[in-house]
DRENPAPA-709032 format. One record per residue: x, y, z of N, C-alpha, C, CB in turn. Coordinates in steps of 0.02 Angstrom, whole numbers, plus 50000, padded with zeros to 5 digits. Glycine has a CB too. Example, Ala and Ser with C-alpha at 12.3 -4.5 7.8 and 13.67 -1.06 7.14 Angstrom:
<sites>
506604971650390506154977550390506604983550390505654977650452/506424988850354506844994750357506455000250394507044997050286/
</sites>
This chain:
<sites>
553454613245385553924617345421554614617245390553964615145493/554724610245352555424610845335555254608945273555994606845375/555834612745221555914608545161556374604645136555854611245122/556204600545193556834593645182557194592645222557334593645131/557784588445223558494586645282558924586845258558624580545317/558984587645184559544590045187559534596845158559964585745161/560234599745170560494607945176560404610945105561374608945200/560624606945062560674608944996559904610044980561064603444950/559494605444970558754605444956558284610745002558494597844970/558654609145071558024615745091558494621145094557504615245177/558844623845061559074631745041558834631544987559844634245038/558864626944931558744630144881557864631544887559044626044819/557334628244902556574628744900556544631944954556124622344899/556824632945016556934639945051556954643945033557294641545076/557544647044990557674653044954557214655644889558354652144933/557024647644870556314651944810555724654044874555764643744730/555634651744915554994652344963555014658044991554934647445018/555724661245020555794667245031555844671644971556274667745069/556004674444928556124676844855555274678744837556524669644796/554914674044847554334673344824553914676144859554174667944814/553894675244925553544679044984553834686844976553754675345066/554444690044956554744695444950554334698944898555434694544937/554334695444852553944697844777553354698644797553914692644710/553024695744838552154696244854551934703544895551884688944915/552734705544930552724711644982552524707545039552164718444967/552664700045064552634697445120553084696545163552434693445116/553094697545207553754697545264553694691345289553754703145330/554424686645293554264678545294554974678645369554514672445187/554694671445402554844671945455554994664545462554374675545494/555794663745465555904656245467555994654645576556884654245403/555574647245576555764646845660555914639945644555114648445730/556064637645704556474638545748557234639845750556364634745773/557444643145769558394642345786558504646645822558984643345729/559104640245878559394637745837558944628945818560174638245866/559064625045749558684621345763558864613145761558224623445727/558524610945800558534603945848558674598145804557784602245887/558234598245749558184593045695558184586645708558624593445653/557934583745751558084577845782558644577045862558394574245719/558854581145840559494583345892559224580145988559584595045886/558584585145988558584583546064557604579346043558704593546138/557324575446104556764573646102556284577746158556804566446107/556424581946187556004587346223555524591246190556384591946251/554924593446214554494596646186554584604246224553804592746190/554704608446158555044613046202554464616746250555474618546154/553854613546241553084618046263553104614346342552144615546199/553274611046348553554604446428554334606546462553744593346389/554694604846414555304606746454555734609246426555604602446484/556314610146441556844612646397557304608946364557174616346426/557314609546288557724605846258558294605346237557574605046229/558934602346267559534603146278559814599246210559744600546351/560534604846182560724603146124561454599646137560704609246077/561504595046079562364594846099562724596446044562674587446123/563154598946070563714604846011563864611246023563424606545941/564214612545985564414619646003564014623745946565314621046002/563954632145957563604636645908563894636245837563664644045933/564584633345836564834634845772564494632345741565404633745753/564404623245772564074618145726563394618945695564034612345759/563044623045755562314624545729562334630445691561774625545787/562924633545681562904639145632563054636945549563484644445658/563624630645566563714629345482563374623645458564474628145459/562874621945490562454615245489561874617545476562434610745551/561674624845509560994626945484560774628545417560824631845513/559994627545416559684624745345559234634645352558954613745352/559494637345415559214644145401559634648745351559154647745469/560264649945348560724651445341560474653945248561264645645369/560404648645213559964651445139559544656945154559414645745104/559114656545179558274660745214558804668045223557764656145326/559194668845265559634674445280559894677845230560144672745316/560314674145171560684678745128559984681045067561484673945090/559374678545067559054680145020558484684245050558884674644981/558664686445121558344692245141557674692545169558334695745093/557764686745197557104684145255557084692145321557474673445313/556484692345317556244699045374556444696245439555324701145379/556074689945431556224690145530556424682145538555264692445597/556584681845596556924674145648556564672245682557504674245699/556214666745704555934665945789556454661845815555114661745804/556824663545864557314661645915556854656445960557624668645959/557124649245955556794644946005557004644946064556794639145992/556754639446107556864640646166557644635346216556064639446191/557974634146160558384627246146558994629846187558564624846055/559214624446228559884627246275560504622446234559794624846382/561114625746242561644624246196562394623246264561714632146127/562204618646310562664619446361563424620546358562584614646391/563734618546288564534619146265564604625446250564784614946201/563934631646232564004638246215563664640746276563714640346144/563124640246296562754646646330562344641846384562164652246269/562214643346432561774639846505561044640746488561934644546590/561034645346461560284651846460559884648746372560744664746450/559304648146391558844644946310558994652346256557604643446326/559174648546192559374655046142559104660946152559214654146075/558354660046164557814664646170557934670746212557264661346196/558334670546258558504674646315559274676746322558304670746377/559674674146270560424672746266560504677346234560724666546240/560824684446250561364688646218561834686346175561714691346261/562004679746187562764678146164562354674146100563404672746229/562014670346118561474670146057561264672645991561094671446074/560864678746026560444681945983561074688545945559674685246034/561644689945989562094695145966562744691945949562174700646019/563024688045961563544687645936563454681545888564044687545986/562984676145886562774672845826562364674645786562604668145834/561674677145796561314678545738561574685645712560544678245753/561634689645760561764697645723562414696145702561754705545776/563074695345736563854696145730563834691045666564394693445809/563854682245665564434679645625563804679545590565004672945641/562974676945582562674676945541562584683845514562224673645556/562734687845533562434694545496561814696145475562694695645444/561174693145520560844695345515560394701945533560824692045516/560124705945508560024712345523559064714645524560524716245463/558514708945507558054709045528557714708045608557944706245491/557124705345612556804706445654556844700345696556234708645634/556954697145773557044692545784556644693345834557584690545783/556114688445828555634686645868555574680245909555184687045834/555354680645978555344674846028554794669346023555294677646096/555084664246033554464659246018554304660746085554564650445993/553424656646108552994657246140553434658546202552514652246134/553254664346251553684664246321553314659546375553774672446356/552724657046355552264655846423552384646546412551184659846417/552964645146381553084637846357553404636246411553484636146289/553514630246447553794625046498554574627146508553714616546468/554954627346433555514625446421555924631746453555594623546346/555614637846450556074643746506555644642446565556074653746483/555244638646614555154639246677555504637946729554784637046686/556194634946701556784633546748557344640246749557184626046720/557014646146689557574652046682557094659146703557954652446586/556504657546707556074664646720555634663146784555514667046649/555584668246789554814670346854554284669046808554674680546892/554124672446753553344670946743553544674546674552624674746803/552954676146620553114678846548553404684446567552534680146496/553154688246623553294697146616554314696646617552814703446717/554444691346682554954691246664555354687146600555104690446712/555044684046576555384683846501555234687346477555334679546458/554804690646456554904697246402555284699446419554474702346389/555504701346481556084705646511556884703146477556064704446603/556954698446487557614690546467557504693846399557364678746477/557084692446364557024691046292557064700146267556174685846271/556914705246262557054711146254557754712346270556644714846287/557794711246299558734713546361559054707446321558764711446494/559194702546279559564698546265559384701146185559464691046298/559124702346140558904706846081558364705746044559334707246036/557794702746087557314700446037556914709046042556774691846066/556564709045969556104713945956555324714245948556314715845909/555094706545976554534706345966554364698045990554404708945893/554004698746045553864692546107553184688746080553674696446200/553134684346087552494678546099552304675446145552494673746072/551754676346155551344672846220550874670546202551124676446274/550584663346229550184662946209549484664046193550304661346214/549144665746268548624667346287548584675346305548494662946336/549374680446323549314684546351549374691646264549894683346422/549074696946288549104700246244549804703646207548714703746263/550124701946174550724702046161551044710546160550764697846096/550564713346129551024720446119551094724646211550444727246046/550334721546228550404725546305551024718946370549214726546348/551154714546344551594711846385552424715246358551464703046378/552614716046277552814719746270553024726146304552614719346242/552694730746294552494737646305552854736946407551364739046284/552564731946434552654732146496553354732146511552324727346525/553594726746471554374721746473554724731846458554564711846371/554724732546423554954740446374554984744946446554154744546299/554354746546479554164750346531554724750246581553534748146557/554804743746597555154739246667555904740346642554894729046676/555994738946587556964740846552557124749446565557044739346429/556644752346529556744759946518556864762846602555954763746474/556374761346639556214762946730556724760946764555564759046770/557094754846727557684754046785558344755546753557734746146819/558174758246694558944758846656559194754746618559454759246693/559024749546604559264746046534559254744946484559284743246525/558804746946465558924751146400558814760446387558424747446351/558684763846347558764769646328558174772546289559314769746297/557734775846310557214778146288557184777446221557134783746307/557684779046194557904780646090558094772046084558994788246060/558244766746105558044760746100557404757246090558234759046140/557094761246146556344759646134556144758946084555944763046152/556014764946072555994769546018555854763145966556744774746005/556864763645939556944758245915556564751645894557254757445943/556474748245951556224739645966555854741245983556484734046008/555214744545978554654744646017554074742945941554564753046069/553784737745953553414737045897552894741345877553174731845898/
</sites>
């Protein structure tokens, strides 16, 4: 999962790993983040795993940050709460997914949710339908579940935004896988 601990080493065999997957015509997908690294001992599939620090730190500390400028397709956003930045697990966090990964990281691919039917949002959702809901409406473009069929839990989450107005049909559009 990782190549290495420290920053220098896994950007650089990161960045050949992505580079290389690019050249193959493979779309590569670094997870988790933001990420834990020892940080918290929760399993995020049990409970929720609480970080300490603020976003900056996990922004200039992250070992994703290589993967990004060499043009990695997609993110999986974990399920990790950051109490000095945001209440809400990244996964579901606007302030998260838009003003850190899109705004100061600049990233502009595909950011996908780790598993919704995991422990660690059962203290922030009703059930997956409402995380897909959290996780679409905060900017993810593409949900995981484990057992449940992903594009039609999707498709539903999409249904339920568009019907009540929060997002915009031409959004859909958009984020609709």
């Amino acid at each position: 999962r990782l190549f290495g601990d420290h920053p220098q080493t896994f950007g650089q065999l990161g960045a050949a790993f992505v580079e290389g997957l690019n050249a193959a015509g493979v779309a590569g997908c670094l997870k988790h983040f933001p990420e834990a690294a020892g940080d918290t001992s929760e399993d995020p599939h049990q409970k929720t795993p609480i970080l300490k620090g603020s976003a900056t730190t996990f922004r200039t500390s992250s070992r994703y940050l290589p993967g990004l400028e060499w043009g990695l397709a997609a993110l999986m956003i974990g399920h990790l709460v950051c109490p000095d930045y945001d209440a809400l697990p990244a996964s579901i966090s606007p302030k998260w997914i838009e003003r850190i990964i899109r705004n100061k990281m600049a990233f502009d691919g595909v950011i996908i949710s780790d598993s919704l039917d995991m422990g660690a949002l059962g203290p922030f959702v009703k059930d997956e339908g409402d995380a897909a809901v959290k996780a679409i409406s905060a900017g993810c473009f593409k949900n995981r579940v484990g057992v449940v069929q992903e594009q039609g839990l999707d498709s539903c989450a999409f249904q339920y935004l568009v019907g009540n107005g929060l997002i915009s049909i031409a959004s859909e559009r958009e984020l609709a896988p």
